[in-house]
C-alpha positions in Angstrom: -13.8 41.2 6.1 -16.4 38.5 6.0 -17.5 37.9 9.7 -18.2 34.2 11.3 -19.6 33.0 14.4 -18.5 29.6 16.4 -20.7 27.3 17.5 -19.9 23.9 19.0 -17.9 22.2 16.4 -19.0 25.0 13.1 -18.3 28.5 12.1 -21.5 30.5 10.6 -21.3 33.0 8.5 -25.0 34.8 8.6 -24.5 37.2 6.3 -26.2 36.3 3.2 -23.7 38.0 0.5 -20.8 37.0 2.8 -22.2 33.5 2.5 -22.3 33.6 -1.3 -19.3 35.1 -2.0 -17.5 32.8 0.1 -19.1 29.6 -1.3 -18.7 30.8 -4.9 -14.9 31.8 -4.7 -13.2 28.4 -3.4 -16.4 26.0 -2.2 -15.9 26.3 1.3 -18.8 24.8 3.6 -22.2 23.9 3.4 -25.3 26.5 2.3 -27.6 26.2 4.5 -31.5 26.9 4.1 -31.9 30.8 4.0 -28.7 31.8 2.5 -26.6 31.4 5.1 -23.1 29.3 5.8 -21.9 26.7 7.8 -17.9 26.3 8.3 -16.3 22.8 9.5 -13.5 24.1 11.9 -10.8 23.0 9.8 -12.1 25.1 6.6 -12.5 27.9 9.3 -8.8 27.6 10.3 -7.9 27.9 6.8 -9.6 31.1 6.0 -8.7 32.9 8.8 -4.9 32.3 8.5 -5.4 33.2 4.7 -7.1 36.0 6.2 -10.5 35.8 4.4 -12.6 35.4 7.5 -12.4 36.7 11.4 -13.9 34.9 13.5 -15.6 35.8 17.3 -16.7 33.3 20.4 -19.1 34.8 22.7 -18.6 38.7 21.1 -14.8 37.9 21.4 -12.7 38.0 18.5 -10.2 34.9 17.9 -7.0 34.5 16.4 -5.6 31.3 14.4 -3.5 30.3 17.8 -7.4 30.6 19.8 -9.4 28.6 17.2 -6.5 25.8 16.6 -7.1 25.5 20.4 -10.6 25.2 20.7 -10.6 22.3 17.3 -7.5 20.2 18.8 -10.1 19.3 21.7 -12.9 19.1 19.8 -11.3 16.6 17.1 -8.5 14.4 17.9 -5.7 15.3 15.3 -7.2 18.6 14.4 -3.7 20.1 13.9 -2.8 17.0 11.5 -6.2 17.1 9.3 -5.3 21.0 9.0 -2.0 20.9 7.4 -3.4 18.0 4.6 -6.1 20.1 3.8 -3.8 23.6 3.6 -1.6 21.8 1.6 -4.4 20.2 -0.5 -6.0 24.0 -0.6 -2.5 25.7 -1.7 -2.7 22.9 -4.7 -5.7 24.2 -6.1 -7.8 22.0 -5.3 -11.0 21.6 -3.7 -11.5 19.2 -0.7 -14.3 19.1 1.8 -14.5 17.5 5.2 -16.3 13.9 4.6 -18.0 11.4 7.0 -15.5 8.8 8.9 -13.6 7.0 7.9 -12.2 9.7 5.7 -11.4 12.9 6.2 -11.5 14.8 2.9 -13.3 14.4 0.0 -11.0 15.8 -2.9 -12.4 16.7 -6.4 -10.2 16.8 -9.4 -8.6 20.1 -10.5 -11.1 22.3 -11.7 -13.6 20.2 -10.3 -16.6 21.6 -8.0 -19.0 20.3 -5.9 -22.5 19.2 -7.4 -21.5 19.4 -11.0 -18.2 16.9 -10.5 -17.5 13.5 -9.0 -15.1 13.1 -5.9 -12.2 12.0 -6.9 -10.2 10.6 -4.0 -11.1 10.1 -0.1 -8.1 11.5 1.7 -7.1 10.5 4.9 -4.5 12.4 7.2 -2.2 10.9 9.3 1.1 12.1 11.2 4.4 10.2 10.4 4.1 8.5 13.7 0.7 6.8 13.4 0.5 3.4 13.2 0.4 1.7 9.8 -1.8 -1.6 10.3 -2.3 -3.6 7.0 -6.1 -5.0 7.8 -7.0 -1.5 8.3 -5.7 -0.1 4.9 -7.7 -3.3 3.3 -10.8 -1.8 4.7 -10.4 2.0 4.0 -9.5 1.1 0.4 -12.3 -1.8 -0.7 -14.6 1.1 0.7 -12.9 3.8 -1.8 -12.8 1.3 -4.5 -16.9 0.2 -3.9 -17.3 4.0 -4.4 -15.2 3.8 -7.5 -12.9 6.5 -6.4 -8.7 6.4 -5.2 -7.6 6.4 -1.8 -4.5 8.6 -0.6 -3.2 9.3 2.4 -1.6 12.3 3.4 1.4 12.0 5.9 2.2 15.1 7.5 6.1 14.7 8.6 7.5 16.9 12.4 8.5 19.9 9.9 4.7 20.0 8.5 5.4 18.9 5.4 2.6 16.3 3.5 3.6 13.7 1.6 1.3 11.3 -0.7 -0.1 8.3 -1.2 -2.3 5.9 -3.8 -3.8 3.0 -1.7 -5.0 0.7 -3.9 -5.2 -3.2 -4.2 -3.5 -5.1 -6.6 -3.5 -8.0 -8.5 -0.1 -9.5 -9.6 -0.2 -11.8 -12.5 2.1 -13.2 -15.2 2.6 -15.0 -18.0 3.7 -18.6 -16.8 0.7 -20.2 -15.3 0.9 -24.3 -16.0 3.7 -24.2 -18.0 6.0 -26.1 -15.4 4.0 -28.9 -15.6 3.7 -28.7 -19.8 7.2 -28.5 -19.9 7.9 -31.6 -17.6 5.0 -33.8 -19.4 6.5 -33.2 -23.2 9.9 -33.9 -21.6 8.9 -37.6 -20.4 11.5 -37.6 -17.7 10.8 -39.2 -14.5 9.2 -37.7 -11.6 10.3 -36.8 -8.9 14.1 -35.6 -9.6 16.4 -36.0 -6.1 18.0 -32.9 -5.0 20.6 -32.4 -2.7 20.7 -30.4 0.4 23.9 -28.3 0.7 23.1 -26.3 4.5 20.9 -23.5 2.7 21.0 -24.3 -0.6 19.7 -26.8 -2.7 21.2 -28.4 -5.9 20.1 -30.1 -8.9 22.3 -32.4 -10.5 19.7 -34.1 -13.2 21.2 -31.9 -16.4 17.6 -32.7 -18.4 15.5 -31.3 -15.2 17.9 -28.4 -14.2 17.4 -27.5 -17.7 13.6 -27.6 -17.9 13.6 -25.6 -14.2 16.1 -23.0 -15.9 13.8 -22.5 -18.7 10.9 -21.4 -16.3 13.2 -19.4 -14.5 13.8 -21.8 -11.1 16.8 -21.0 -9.4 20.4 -20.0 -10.7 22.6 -22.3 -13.2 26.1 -22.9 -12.0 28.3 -24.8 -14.1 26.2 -28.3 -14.9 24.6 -27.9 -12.1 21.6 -26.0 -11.0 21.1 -23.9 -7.5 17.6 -23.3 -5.8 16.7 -21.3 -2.9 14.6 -23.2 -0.4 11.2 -21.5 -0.6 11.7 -22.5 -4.6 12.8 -26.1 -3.4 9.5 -26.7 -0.7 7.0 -25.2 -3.7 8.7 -27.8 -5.8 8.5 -30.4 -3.3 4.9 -29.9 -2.7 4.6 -30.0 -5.9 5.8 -33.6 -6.2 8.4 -32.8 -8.8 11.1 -33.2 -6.9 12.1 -35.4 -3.4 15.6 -34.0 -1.1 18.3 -35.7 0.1 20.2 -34.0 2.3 24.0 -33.9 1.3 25.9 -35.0 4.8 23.1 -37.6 6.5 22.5 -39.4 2.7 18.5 -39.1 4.0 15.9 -38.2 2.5 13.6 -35.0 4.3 10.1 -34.9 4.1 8.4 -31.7 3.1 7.4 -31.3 7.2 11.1 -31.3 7.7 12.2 -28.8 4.8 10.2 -26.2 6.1 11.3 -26.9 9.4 14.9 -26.1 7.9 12.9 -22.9 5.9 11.8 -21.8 9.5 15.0 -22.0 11.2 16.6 -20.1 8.9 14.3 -17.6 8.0 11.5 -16.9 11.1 8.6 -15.6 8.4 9.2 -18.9 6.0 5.6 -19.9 5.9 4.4 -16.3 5.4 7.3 -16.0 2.4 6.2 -19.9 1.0 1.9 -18.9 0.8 3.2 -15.7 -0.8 5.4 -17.3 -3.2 3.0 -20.0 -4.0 0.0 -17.9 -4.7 2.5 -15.6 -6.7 3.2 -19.0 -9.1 -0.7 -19.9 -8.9 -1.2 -16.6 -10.9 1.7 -17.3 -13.8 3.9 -15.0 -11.9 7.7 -15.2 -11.7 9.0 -14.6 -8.9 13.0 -13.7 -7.5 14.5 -13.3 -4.7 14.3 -9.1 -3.6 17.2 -9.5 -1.1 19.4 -6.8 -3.0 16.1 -4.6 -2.2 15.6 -5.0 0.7 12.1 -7.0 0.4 11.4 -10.5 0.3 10.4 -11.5 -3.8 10.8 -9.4 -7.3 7.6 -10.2 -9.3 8.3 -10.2 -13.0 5.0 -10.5 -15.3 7.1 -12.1 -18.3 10.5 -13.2 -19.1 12.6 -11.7 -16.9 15.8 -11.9 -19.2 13.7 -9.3 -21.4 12.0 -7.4 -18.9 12.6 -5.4 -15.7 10.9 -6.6 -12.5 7.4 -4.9 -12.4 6.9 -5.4 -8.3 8.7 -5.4 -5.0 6.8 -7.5 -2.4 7.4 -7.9 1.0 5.1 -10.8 3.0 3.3 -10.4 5.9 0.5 -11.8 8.2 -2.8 -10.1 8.7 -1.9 -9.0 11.7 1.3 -7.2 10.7 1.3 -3.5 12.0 4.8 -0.9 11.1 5.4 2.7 11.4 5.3 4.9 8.1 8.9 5.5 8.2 9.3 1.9 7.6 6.4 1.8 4.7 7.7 4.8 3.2 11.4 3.8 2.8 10.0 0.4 0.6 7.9 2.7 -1.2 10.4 5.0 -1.9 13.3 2.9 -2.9 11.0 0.6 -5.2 9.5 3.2 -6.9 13.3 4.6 -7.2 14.1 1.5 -9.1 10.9 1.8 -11.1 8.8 -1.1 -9.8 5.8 -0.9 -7.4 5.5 -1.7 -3.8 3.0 -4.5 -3.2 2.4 -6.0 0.6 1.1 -9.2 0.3 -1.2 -9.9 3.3 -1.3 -13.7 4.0 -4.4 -15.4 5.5 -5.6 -18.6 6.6 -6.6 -19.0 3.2 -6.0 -16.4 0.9 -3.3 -13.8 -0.3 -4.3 -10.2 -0.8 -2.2 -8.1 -2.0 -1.9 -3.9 -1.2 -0.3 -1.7 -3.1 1.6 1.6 -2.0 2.8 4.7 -4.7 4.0 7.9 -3.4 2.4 10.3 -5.8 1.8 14.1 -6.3 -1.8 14.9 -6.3 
């Protein structure tokens, strides 16, 4: 069996052949000048529990419990960055330790160092880290200015690793202006009064209702149309309509519609930049209450098409556990539609998206 050595943080292996063969057959470590090899501590805890390599400290020999030991207070999360790469290793494919912020580099199957490009950074994380949005922005602009993915491997409390693409996204449709084309060939009179009904606003003008309806605004019910209130505020702002609110016979200014929005709903102002940078970019965009997320993002007409996104809103400081990230992920993509979080800024929306995937 091939014999290593450990020192500090490293296993060597200073058998020349050893070194070769083990390099050759799998890509694990670094040559080193004179033929030798030097192991990272998690690539040595691989090989000795698939029983390639034994391993002594100080003329003693160690067993997988002994080295796990020694690595868990060397590296924080040693025991976490193990199971990723084992389960990354079992796949077939190649992955080496990388610099912070990543942990692995992973090449492409059949891929091997020096003759392919990386494919993915891979980052490992336990099921009960903390999933902060600013930070995800970070980890994948810096994958993305190395043109490669980013995944992240969560490693659940029965060892199991599940995957996914961090990428960012950029939402778009097909509807961009054509509100405002639709009410300038029309001629009618601007702005339209709406009424105030509690939560719910209606829309009585038949002509207007009409041109809303045809950009998909709201619901139509009987001859009169329904919107929600983060529709009725964009509209407001927009100037192309004015509220009256149905008991008082007054008028509300925009301050005091999203004062209502707030009341009603504590995240209104996050949901309302969302929604209005969503429109800015030709989008349509629903309601995703029946989700369990804030808007559906449809790309074209949604009475021929499915929903392409589900978005949920957030400020830049929103942090969540993965339990809660990976139930939107998995129930969107169970519908078919990607998960997008839309980070909302001072003045700005980005906009992340999450895919459980198989590597």
């Amino acid at each position: 069996m091939i014999q290593g050595i450990l020192s500090d943080e490293n296993v060597l292996i200073t058998d020349i052949k050893e070194s070769s063969q083990l390099y050759n057959k799998g890509y694990h470590g670094e040559p080193q000048s004179g033929g030798t090899l030097k192991l990272d501590l998690v690539e040595s805890a691989y090989l000795l529990d698939v029983g390639r390599i034994s391993i002594t400290q100080d003329n003693k020999e160690m067993n997988l419990e002994d080295l796990m030991a020694y690595a868990i207070k060397c590296q924080p999360n040693f025991e976490i960055k193990y199971l990723v790469y084992r389960d990354l290793r079992e796949r077939g494919y190649v992955a080496k330790p990388s610099p912070e912020p990543f942990d692995f580099r992973l090449y492409p199957r059949g891929g091997v160092p020096g003759k392919t490009p990386t494919r993915a950074w891979v980052l490992a994380l336990s099921e009960r880290s903390e999933f902060n949005i600013q930070t995800f922005f970070t980890y994948s602009d810096r994958a993305m200015e190395l043109k490669k993915e980013f995944l992240v491997g969560i490693v659940d409390e029965e060892g199991d690793v599940t995957y996914y693409q961090v990428s960012r996204a950029h939402p778009k449709g097909r509807f961009a202006g054509t509100l405002e084309d639709a009410i300038n060939k029309s001629k009618m009179n601007i702005p339209v009064n709406a009424f105030l009904l509690e939560d719910l606003v209606l829309v009585w003008d038949e002509e207007f209702a009409k041109v809303l309806s045809s950009e998909f605004f709201g619901k139509v019910s009987g001859k009169y149309l329904q919107l929600s209130l983060i529709e009725t505020t964009y509209l407001v702002e927009k100037g192309l309509i004015q509220v009256k609110n149905a008991k008082t016979g007054k008028m509300l200014t925009e301050r005091t519609l999203k004062q209502k929005g707030a009341k009603v709903q504590s995240d209104f102002g996050i949901r309302l930049a969302a929604y209005r940078a969503l429109k800015s970019e030709g989008a349509i965009v629903k309601t995703g209450f029946k989700y369990g997320t804030h808007f559906r993002i449809y790309e074209g007409d949604p009475t021929k098409q499915h929903a392409r996104y589900l978005l949920h809103a957030v400020p830049k400081s929103y942090k969540s556990s993965w339990p809660e990230v990976s139930r939107a992920v998995r129930l969107a993509q169970g519908v078919r539609k990607e998960m997008l979080f839309a980070m909302v800024g001072e003045d700005k929306v980005d906009y992340l998206k999450l895919s459980r995937i198989k590597p």
